[in-house]
MARMI-502476 format. One record per residue (C-alpha): residue in one letter; z, y, x. Coordinates in pm, whole numbers, padded with zeros to 5 digits, always signed. Each point is the difference from the previous one (the first is absolute). Layout:
# MARMI-502476
AZYX;...
END
This chain:
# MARMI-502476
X+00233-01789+01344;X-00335+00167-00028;X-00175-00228-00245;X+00282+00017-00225;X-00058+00413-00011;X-00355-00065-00211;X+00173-00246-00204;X+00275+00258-00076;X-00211+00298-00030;X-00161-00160-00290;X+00302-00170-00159;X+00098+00442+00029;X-00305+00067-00205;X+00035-00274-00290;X+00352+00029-00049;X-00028+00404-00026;X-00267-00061-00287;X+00168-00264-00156;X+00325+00239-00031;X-00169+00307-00171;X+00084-00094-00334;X+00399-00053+00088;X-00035+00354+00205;X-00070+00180-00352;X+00302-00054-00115;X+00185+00229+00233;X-00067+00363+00037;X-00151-00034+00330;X-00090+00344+00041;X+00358+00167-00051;X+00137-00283+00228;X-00253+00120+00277;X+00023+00386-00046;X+00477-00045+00048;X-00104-00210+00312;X-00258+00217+00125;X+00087+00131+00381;X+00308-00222+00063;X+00053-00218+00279;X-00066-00335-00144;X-00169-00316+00097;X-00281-00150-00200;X+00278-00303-00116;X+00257+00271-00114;X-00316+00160-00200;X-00136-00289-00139;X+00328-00164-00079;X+00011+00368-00251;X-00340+00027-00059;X-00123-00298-00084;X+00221-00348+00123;X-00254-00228-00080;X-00251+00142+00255;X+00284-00038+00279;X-00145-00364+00086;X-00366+00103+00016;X+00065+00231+00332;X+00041-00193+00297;X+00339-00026+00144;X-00080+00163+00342;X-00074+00336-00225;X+00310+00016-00198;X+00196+00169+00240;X-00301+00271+00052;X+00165+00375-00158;X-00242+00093-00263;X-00222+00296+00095;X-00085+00241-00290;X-00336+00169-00059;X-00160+00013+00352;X-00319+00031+00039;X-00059-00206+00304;X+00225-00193+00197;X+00012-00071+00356;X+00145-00300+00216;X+00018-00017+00345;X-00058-00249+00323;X+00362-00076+00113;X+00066-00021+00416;X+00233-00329-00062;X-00311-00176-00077;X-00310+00130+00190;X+00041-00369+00174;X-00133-00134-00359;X-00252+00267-00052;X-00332-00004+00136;X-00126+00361+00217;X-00246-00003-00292;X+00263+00053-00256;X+00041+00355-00132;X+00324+00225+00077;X+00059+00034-00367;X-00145-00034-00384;X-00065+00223-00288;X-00040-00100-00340;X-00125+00243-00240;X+00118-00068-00345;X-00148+00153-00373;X+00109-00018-00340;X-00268+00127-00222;X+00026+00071-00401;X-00281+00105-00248;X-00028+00010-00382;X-00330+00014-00210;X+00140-00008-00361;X+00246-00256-00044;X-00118-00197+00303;X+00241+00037+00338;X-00188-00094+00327;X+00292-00066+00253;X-00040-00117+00352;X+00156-00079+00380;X-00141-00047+00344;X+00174-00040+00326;X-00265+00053+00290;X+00038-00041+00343;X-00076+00331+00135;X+00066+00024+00408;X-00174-00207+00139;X-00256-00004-00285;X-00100-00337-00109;X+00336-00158+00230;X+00090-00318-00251;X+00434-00071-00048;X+00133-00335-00060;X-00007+00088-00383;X+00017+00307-00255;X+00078+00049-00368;X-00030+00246-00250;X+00108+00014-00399;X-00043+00262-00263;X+00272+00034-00341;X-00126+00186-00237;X+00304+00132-00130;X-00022+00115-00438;X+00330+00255-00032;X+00148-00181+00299;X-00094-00366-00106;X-00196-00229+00180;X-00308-00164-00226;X-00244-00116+00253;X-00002-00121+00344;X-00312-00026+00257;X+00011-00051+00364;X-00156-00136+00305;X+00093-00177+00335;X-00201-00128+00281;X+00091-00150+00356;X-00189+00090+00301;X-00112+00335-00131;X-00076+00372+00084;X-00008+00106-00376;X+00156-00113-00335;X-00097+00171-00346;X+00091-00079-00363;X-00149+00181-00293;X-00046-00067-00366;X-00021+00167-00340;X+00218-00034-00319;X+00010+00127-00355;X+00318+00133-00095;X+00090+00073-00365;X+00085+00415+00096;X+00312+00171-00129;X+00149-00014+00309;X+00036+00128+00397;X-00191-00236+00237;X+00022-00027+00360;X-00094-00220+00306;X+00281-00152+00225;X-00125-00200+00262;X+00164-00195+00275;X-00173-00064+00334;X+00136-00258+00290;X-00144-00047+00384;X+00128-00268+00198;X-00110+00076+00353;X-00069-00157+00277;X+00274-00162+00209;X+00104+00231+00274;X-00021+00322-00271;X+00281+00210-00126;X+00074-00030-00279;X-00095-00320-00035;X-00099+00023-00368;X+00037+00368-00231;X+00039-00025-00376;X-00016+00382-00173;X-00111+00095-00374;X-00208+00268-00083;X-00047+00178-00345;X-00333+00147-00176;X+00085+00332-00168;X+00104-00016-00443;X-00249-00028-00268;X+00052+00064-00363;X-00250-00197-00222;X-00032+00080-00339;X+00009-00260-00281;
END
């Protein structure tokens, strides 16, 4: 089971970009903001938000409640399994998570890291992170980044957008811990605050 994580990490990251175009078409944005703070798991959410990015999670995370916003998030060593986990192993997690926006002129810099912040430098079985930068709601380009065996993930990239319009940042971040953890993976979305870029 853990070689196939790697493999579907990155079959996460290429299907996600591959989708971007088909995600345009709905108002992602308004879709986001009704769901925002309900009790929902990240296949209810997708299956709303976006279907076709359902298959690109892995199935052990679909169950996982969607967080919303956090800043960091924290999972901790669970006593069922100290038998699996070495003394070494810490008692929990935390991931620290950004979602950064800038605009020079018509040019929106939009980014996401998820970083491994207690124990500094402690690496996860994998992490992803992916930014939407939403025009009046609507999704017209897609970046991310995903790594196994890691203590940080980051994604950031520039784009010229045409102006005339509100523009915004929605990322998505995902940690699958290690075995023994609870939760075993978390899934939340976070949100950069409105611009209004003139034509």
């Amino acid at each position: 089971m853990t070689l196939l994580k790697p493999v579907v990490v990155i079959i996460v990251g290429m299907l996600v970009l591959c989708v971007g175009v088909t995600a345009a078409q709905k108002n992602m944005g308004e879709t986001v903001a009704q769901l925002w703070g309900s009790n929902i798991t990240v296949r209810e959410f997708l299956s709303q938000v976006s279907p076709e990015l359902l298959q690109s999670i892995p199935r052990n995370a679909w169950e996982t409640t969607v967080g919303w916003g956090s800043a960091s998030v924290t999972a901790y060593k669970q006593a069922d399994h100290l038998t699996e986990l070495s003394r070494d192993e810490p008692d929990f997690i935390t991931v620290k998570a950004t979602n950064s926006f800038s605009v020079s002129g018509k040019t929106v810099t939009l980014g996401a890291s998820n970083t491994v912040v207690d124990p500094l430098f402690y690496h996860v079985p994998a992490m992803s992170v992916y930014c939407f930068l939403l025009e009046d709601g609507l999704n017209i380009f897609t970046h991310g980044d995903y790594d196994t065996d890691v203590w940080r993930v980051t994604s950031r990239e520039s784009y010229a957008v045409s102006g005339g319009a509100y523009y915004q940042n929605m990322s998505y971040h995902f940690v699958d811990y290690p075995v023994g953890y609870y939760p075993p993976t978390i899934f939340w979305i976070k949100y950069s605050s409105t611009r209004w870029i003139n034509e």
